[in-house]
N, C-alpha and C positions, 0 to 999 in steps of 0.2 A: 114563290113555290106554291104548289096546288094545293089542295085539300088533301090528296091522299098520301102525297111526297109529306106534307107536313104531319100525317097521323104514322105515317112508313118511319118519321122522325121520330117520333115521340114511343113510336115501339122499340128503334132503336136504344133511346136510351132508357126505357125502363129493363130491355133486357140488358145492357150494362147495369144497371141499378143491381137487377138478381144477380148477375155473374159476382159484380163486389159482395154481395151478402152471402153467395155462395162458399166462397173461396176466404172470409174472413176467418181472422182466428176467434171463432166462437167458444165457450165452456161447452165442454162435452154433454152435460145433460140437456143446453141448450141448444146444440147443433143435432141431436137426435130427436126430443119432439118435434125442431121446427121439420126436419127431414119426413118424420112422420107422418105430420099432418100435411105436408104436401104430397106424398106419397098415397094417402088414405083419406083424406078429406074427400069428400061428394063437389062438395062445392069449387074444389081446387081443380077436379078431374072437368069440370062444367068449363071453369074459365078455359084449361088446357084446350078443350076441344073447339069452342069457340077460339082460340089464336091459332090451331091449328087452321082452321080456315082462312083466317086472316092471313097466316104465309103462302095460304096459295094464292093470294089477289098476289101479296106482295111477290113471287114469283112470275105474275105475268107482268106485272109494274116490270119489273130485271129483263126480263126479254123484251118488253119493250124497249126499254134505255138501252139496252147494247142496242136495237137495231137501228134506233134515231143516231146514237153516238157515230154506228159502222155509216150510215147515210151521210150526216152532217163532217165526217172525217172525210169522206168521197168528196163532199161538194168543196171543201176547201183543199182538198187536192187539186182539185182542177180548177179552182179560184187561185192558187199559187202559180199555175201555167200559163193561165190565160194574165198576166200580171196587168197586162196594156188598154184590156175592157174593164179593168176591175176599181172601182175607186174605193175610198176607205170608209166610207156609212156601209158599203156593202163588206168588207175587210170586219167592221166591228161588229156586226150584227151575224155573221158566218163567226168571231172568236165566241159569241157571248151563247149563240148555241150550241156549241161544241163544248164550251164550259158547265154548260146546263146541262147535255147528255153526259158527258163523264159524273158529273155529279149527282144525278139519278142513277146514274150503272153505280158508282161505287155504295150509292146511300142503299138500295135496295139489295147487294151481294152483300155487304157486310150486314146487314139485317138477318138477311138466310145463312149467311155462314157462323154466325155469334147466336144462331139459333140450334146450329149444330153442337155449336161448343157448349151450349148450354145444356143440352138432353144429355149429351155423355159425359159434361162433368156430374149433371147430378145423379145421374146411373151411378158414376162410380165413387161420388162420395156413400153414397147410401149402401154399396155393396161393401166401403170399407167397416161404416160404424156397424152392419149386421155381421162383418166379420171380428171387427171387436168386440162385440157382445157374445160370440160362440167361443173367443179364444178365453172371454174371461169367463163362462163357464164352463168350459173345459178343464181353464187354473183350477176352481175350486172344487171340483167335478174331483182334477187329481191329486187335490192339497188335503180334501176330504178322506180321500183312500187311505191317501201316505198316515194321515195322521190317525186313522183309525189302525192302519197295519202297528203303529207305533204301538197307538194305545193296546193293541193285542197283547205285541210282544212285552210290554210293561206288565200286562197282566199277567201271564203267562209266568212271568220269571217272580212278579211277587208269589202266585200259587206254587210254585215251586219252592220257591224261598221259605214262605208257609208250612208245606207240608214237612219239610225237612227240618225246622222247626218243630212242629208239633211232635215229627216221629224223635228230636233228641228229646222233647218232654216226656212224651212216652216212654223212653229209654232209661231217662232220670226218675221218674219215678217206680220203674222196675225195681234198677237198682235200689233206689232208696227203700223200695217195699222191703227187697231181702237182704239189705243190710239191717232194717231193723226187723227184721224175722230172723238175722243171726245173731243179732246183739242179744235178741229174746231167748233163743238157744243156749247162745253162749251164759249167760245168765243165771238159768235154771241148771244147765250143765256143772257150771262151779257152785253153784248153792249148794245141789245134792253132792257134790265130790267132797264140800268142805260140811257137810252132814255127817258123811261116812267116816269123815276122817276125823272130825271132832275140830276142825282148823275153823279160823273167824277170818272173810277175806277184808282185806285190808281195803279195800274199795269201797264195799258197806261201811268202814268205820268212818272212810272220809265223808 
């Protein structure tokens, strides 16, 4: 394998590496800074653009391989016809690069393609956690309200509760005022009646 088929390799599997680190079940605070800092990092946008580059070599790497694969696929079609000039060093040397071309077309399409998959999974993980972060303060946004409407209504009914209170203490102590401003009446009323009459009430005696 060449120099660039074996770096086409090895980008291969580092973006498998990200895809598993993508898609594991990470702890939520953990899957959000790391989303983060890839997202916003300087440094992370620096490498981004630099591999960017890198998949356009690796896209003409992919057109090449298909076109050696489509050539080398032609020349042992016509090495299968011609059967009678053909002997088998030339048989194995027409399989081994036909093998070589399929295996650069596949190594370099799956490179570009798990390149794809990788930009929109992580598009859309990262549109999920900023969607759970809005739904969770939205929760308390409306758990907030609710419990303040509560708290109103709680106050509301004790001020209520309160004043209808105060106004039976007010009430009570009316009354009590003028029951004893009639007890006072009543009092003096019979003293001077038992004055006039010369009588002792029997209330004072107790």
């Amino acid at each position: 394998m060449t120099v660039y088929y074996s770096l086409t390799f090895l980008l291969l599997a580092a973006e498998m590496a990200t895809f598993v680190l993508l898609v594991s079940p990470l702890p939520r605070v953990v899957r959000k800074k790391l989303f983060y800092f890839l997202s916003e990092s300087p440094y992370v946008a620096k490498l981004a653009y630099g591999i960017k580059i890198a998949f356009i070599f690796v896209a003409i790497l992919f057109v090449d391989a298909v076109q050696r694969m489509w050539r080398v696929s032609a020349e042992v079609d016509l090495s299968k016809t011609a059967q009678g000039s053909a002997d088998y060093r030339s048989e194995v040397n027409l399989a081994a690069r036909k093998f070589y071309a399929q295996r650069n077309t596949y190594l370099t399409g799956f490179c570009l393609f798990l390149s794809l998959v990788l930009t929109r999974t992580f598009s859309i993980v990262l549109e999920l956690i900023q969607t759970q972060e809005e739904y969770t303060k939205l929760k308390q946004t409306a758990g907030g309200k609710s419990a303040g409407g509560d708290q109103a209504k709680q106050i509301e009914e004790l001020k209520t509760r309160l004043a209808a209170a105060e106004k039976k203490a007010a009430d009570y102590d009316i009354v009590k005022k003028q029951a004893e401003q009639n007890a006072k009446e009543y009092d003096r009323l019979a003293t001077e009646f038992n004055a006039k009459t010369g009588n002792i009430s029997d209330k004072r005696r107790d």
